[in-house]
C-alpha positions as CSV (number, residue, x, y, z in Angstrom):
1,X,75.0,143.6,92.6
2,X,74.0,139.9,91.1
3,X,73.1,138.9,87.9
4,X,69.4,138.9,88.4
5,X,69.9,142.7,88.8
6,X,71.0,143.0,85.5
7,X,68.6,140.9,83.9
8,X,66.0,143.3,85.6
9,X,67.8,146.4,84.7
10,X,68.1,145.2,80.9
11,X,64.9,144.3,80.6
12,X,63.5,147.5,82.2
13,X,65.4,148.9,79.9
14,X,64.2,147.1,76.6
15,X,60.8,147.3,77.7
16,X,60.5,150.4,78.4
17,X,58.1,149.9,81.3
18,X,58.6,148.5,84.6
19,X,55.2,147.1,84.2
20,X,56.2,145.2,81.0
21,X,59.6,144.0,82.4
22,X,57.4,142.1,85.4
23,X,55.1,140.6,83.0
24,X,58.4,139.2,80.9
25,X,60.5,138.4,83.9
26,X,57.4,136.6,85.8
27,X,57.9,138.7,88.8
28,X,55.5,141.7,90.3
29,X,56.1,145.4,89.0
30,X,57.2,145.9,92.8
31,X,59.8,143.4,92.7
32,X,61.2,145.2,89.5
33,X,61.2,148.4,91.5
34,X,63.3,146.9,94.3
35,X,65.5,145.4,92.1
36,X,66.6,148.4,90.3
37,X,66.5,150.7,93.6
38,X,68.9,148.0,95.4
39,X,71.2,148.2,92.0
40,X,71.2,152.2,92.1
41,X,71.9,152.6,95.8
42,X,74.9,150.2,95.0
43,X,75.9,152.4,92.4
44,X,75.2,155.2,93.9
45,X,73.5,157.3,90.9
46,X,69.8,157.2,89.4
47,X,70.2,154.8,86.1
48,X,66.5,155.5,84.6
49,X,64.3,158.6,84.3
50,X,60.8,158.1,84.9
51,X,59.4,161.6,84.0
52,X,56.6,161.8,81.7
53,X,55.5,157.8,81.8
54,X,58.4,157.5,79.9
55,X,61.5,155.5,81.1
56,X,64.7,156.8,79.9
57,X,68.6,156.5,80.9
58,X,70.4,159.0,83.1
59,X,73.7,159.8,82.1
60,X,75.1,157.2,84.7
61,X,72.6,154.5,83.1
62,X,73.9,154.6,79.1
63,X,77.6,154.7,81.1
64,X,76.0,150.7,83.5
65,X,73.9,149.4,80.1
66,X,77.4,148.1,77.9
67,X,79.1,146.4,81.2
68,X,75.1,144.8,82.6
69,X,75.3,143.4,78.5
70,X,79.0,142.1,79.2
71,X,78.6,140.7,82.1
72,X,75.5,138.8,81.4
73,X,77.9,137.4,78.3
74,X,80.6,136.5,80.5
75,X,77.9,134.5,82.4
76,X,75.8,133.0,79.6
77,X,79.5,131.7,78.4
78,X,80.6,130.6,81.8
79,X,77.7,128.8,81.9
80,X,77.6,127.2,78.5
81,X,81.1,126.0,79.1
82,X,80.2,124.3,82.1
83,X,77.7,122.4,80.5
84,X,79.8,121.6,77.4
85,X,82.6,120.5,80.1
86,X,79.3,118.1,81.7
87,X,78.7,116.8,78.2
88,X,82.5,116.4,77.1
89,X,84.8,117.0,80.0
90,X,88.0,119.0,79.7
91,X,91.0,119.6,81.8
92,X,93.4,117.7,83.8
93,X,93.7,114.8,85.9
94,X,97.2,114.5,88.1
95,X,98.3,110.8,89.7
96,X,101.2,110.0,91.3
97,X,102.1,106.7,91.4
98,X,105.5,104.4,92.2
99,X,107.3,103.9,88.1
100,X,106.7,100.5,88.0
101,X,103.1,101.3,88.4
102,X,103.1,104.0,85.8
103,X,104.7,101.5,83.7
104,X,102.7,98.3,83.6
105,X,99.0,98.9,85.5
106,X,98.5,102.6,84.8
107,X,98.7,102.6,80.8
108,X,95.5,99.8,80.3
109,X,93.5,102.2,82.5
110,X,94.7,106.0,80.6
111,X,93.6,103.8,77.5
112,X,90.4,103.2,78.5
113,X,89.8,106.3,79.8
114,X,91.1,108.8,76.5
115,X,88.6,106.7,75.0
116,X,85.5,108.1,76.6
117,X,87.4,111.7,77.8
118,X,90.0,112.8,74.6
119,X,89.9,116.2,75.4
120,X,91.1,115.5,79.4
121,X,94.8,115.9,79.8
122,X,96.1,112.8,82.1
123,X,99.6,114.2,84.1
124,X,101.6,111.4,85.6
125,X,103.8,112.0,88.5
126,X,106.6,109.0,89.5
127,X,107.0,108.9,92.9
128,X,107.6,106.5,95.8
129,X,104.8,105.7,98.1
130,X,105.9,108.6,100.8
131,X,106.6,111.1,98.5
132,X,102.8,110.3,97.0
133,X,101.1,110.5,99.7
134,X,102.9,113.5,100.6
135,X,101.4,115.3,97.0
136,X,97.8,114.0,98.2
137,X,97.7,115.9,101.3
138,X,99.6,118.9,99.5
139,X,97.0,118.9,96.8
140,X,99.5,118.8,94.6
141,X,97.9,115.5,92.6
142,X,94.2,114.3,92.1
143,X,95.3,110.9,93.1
144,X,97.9,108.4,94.3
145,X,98.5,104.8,93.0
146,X,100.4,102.8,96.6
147,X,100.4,99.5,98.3
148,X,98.0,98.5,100.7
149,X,96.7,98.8,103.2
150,X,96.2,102.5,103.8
151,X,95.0,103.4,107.1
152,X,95.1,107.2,107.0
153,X,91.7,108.4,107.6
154,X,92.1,111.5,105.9
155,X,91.9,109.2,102.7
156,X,89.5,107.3,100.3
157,X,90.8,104.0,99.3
158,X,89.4,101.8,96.3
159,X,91.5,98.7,95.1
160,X,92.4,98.7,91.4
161,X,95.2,95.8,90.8
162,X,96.0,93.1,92.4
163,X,98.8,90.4,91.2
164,X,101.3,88.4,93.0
165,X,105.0,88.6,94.2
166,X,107.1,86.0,92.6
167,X,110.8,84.8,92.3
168,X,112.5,85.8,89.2
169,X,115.7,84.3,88.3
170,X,117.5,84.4,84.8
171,X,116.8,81.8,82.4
172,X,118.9,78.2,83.2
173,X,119.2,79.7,86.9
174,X,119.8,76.4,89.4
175,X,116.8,77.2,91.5
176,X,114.7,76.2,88.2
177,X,115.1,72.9,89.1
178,X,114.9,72.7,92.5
179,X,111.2,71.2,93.4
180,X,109.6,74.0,95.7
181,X,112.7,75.9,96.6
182,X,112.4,77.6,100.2
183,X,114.3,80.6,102.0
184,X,117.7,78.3,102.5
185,X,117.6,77.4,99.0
186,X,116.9,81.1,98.1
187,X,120.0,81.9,100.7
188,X,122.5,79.9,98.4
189,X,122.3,82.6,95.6
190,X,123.1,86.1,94.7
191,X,120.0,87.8,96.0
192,X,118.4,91.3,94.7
193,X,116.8,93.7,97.8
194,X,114.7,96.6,97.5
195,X,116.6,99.6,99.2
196,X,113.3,100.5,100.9
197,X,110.1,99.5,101.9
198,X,107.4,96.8,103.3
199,X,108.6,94.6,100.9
200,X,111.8,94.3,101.9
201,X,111.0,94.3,105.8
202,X,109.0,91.1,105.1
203,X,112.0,89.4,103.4
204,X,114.6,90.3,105.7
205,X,112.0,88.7,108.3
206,X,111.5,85.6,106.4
207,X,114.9,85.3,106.2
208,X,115.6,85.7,110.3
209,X,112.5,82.9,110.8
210,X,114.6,80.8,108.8
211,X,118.2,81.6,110.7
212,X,119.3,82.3,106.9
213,X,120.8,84.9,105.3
214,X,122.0,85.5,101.3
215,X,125.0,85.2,101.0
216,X,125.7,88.0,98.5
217,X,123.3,90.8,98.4
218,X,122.9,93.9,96.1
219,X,120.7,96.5,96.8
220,X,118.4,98.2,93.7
221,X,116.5,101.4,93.7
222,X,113.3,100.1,91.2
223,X,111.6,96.8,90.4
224,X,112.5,98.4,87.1
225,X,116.2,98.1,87.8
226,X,115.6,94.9,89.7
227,X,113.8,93.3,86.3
228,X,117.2,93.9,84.3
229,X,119.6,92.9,86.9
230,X,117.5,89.5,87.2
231,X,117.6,89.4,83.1
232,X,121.9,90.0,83.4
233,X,121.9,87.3,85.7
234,X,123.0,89.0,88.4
235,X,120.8,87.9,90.9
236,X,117.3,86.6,91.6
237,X,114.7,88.8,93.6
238,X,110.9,89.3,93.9
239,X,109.0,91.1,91.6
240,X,105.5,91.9,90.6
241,X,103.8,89.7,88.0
242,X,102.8,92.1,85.6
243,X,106.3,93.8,85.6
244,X,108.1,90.6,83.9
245,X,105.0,89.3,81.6
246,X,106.7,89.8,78.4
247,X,110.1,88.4,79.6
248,X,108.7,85.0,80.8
249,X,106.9,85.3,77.0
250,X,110.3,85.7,75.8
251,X,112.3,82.9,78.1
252,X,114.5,85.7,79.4
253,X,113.0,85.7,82.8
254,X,112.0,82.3,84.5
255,X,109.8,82.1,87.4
256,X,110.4,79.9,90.0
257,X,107.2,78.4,92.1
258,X,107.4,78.2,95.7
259,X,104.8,76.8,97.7
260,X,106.5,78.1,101.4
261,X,106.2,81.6,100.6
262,X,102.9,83.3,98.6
263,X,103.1,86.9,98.5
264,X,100.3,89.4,96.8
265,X,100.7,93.2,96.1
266,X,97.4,95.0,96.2
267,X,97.5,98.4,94.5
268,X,95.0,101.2,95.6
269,X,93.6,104.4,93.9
270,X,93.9,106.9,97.0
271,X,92.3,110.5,97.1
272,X,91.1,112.7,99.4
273,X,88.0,112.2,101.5
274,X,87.4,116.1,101.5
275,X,88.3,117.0,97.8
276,X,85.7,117.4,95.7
277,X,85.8,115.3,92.3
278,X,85.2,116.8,89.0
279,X,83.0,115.1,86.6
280,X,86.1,113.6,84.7
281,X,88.0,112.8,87.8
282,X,84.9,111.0,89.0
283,X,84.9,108.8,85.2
284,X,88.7,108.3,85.8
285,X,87.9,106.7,89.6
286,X,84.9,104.5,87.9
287,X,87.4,103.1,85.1
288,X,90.3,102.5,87.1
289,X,88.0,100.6,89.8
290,X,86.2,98.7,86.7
291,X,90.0,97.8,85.8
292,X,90.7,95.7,88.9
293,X,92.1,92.2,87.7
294,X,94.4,89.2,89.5
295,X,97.3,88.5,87.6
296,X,98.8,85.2,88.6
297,X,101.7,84.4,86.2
298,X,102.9,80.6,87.9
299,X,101.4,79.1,89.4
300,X,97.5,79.7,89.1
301,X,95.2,81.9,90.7
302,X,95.0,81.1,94.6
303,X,93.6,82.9,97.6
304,X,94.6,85.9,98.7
305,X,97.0,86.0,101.6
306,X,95.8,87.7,104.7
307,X,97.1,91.1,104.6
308,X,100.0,91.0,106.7
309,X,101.5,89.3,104.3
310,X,100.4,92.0,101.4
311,X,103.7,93.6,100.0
312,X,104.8,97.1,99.6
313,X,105.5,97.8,95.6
């Protein structure tokens, strides 16, 4: 039983005439007359009688003609909502993505998009890189905001931020006046660690090249939490550019240059390669790609290190 059916059937039935139903539906009378055989054998009673030259409904057809009517509804309405959704799409978009993220590249690009797509619902979900991808491959999220590179195959990758690493220390800090302060210098101070991560591999290795070591370290969870540590002045650590924008603004947060050590962190939009986009997901990937910026805070804008040397957020 498909819709066509019950076009046929209705129409048979309006007419009057099988004859009359072809002419309106564009199709031969013996195309009606299969049509409505294939929908009785399926129903398994006669819906019209054709005594007389006139065509009139068995018992079993005034019992089919209110649900052919309702279903043909439910489809004009399905279909009329898809369209609508084509026109102005609804819903919900889900991104994981690490809270520092969420915090300071995500919100320019949700703007953006709620400006174009009000009526789609954006869902974020903080995570850690693992636990991200993890969602992705779960289906659990329409997409992940990591570090690059991603190498997984089963994914689609599209860079949307890139800024640089740089060493935060509290305001007055020594290191501020130390002309392009290297690992030993860094190795004098309290130092701040991610617990996990690439970022924190590629430290700990800097530090081994150098035969150096802090001597005081403290481990932290979150650039967030590394960010207010820095600000206490309890230590000095790398962070992300955009995270500390507003507290170099406000002199609570120096940044101190270092031309023996240039780190990046390249942020990519990750989905899928076999999950099929909705129109708004589709918008959301064009924004966030159209949203890809460098953000050097000190010292200016310089080419991007190879990607060895690309951190993990």
């Amino acid at each position: 039983m498909d819709f066509e059916q019950l076009k046929t059937f209705l129409e048979v039935w309006h007419q009057k005439s099988f004859s009359r139903a072809a002419r309106k539906l564009r199709i031969t009378q013996p195309a009606v007359s299969a049509q409505i055989l294939s929908l009785e054998r399926e129903v398994g009673e006669r819906l019209f009688d054709r005594k007389g030259g006139k065509i009139t409904f068995t018992a079993a057809g005034r019992v089919f003609e209110p649900f052919a009517e309702h279903a043909l509804d439910c489809q004009r309405h399905l279909l009329l909502m898809i369209s609508e959704q084509r026109r102005s799409p609804r819903g919900e978009i889900s991104i994981s993505a690490q809270e520092s993220t969420s915090l300071y590249v995500l919100p320019d690009v949700f703007a953006e998009f709620k400006k174009h797509f009000p009526k789609v619902a954006l869902k974020i979900a903080r995570a850690e890189r693992s636990r991200t991808i993890e969602a992705l491959l779960a289906r659990e999220v329409d997409f992940g905001v990591v570090s690059l590179p991603v190498t997984d195959k089963r994914f689609m990758v599209e860079t949307i931020h890139v800024d640089e690493l740089v060493l935060a220390t509290p305001k007055g800090h020594p290191l501020c006046s130390v002309t392009s302060p290297g690992p030993k210098d860094i190795a004098q101070h309290s130092f701040l660690l991610p617990k996990q991560g690439r970022q924190r591999d590629l430290l700990l290795n800097l530090f081994r090249m150098h035969d150096v070591y802090p001597k005081t370290v403290m481990e932290v969870e979150s650039s967030e939490l590394m960010k207010r540590f820095v600000r206490a002045g309890l230590g000095i650590g790398f962070l992300p550019s955009v995270n500390i924008e507003a507290e170099i603004k406000a002199g609570d947060i120096a940044v101190v240059k270092m031309d023996e050590l240039r780190m990046s962190r390249d942020l990519g939009l990750i989905y899928l390669k076999e999950k099929s986009l909705t129109h708004a997901a589709k918008a959301f990937l064009q924004i966030a790609i159209g949203g890809v910026r460098l953000d050097p805070v000190e010292p200016p804008a310089r080419k991007r290190p190879a990607p060895q040397d690309t951190a993990r957020q």
